[in-house]
C-alpha positions as CSV (number, residue, x, y, z in Angstrom):
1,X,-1.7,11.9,-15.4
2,X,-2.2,13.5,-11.8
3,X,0.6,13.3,-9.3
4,X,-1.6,10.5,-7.6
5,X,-1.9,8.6,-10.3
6,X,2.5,9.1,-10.9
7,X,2.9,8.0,-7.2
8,X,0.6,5.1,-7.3
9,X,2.4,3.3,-10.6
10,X,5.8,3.9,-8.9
11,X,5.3,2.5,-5.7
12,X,3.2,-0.4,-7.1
13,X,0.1,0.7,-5.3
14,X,-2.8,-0.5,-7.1
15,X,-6.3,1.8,-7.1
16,X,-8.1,-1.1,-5.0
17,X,-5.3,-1.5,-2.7
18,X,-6.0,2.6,-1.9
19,X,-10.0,2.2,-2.3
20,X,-9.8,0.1,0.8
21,X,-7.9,2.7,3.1
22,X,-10.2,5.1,1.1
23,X,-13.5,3.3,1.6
24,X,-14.1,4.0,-1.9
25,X,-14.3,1.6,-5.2
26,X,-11.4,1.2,-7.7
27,X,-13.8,3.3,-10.0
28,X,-14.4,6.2,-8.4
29,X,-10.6,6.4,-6.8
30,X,-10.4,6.1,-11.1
31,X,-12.8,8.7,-12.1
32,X,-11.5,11.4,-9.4
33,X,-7.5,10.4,-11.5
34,X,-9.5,11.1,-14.6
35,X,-10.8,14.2,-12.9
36,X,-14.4,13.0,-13.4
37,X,-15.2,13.8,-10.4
38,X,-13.6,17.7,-9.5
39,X,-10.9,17.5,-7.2
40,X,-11.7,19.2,-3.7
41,X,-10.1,20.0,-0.7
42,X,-11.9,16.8,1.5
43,X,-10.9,14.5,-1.2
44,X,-7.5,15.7,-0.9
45,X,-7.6,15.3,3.3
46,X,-8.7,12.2,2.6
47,X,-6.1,10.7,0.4
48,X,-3.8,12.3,2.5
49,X,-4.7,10.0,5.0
50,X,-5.1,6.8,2.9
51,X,-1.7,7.5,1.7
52,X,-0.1,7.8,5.5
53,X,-1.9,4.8,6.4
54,X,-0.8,2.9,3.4
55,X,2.5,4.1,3.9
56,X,2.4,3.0,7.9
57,X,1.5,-0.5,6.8
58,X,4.0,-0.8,4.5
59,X,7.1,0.1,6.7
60,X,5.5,-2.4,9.2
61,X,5.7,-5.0,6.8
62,X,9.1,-4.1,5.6
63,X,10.7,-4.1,9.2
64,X,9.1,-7.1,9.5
65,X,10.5,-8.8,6.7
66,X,13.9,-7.3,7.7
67,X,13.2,-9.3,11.1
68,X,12.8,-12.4,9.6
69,X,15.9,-12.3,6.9
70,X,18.4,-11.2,9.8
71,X,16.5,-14.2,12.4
72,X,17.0,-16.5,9.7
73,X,20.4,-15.5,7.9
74,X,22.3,-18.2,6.7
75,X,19.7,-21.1,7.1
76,X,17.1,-19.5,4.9
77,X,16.9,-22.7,2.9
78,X,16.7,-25.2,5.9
79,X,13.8,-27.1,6.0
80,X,10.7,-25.9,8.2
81,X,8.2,-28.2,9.8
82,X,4.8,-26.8,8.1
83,X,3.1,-25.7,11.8
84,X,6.2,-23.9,12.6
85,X,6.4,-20.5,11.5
86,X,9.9,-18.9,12.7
């Protein structure tokens, strides 16, 4: 198992979810965790920046999500009208 390989299964990031900040294909992002393809310096630059991307998207997600559960603490089941969205 290679440490990106590891990091993926614990964070729950799936090969395609990375292939599209990669620009590559679940297979070869598969093949290069194999080592099928050798591992090289540019591959490693560029995973580095998938990963910080990835990473960026998800704390954006997670702040807001935090948003919402503090906007919306204590009426969380109250009825919304379906076109309203906060």
């Amino acid at each position: 198992m290679t440490r990106l390989q590891y990091i993926r299964m614990r964070c729950g990031i799936s090969a395609q979810e990375l292939g599209q900040y990669l620009g590559m294909s679940q297979q070869h992002i598969s093949r290069m965790e194999l080592l099928d393809i050798p591992a090289t310096p540019e591959h490693e630059k560029k995973l580095r920046k998938a990963m910080l991307r990835l990473i960026d998207r998800r704390i954006r997600e997670i702040f807001r999500l935090r948003f919402y559960c503090k906007t919306h603490d204590g009426c969380l089941l109250e009825h919304m009208e379906e076109n309203k969205h906060e």
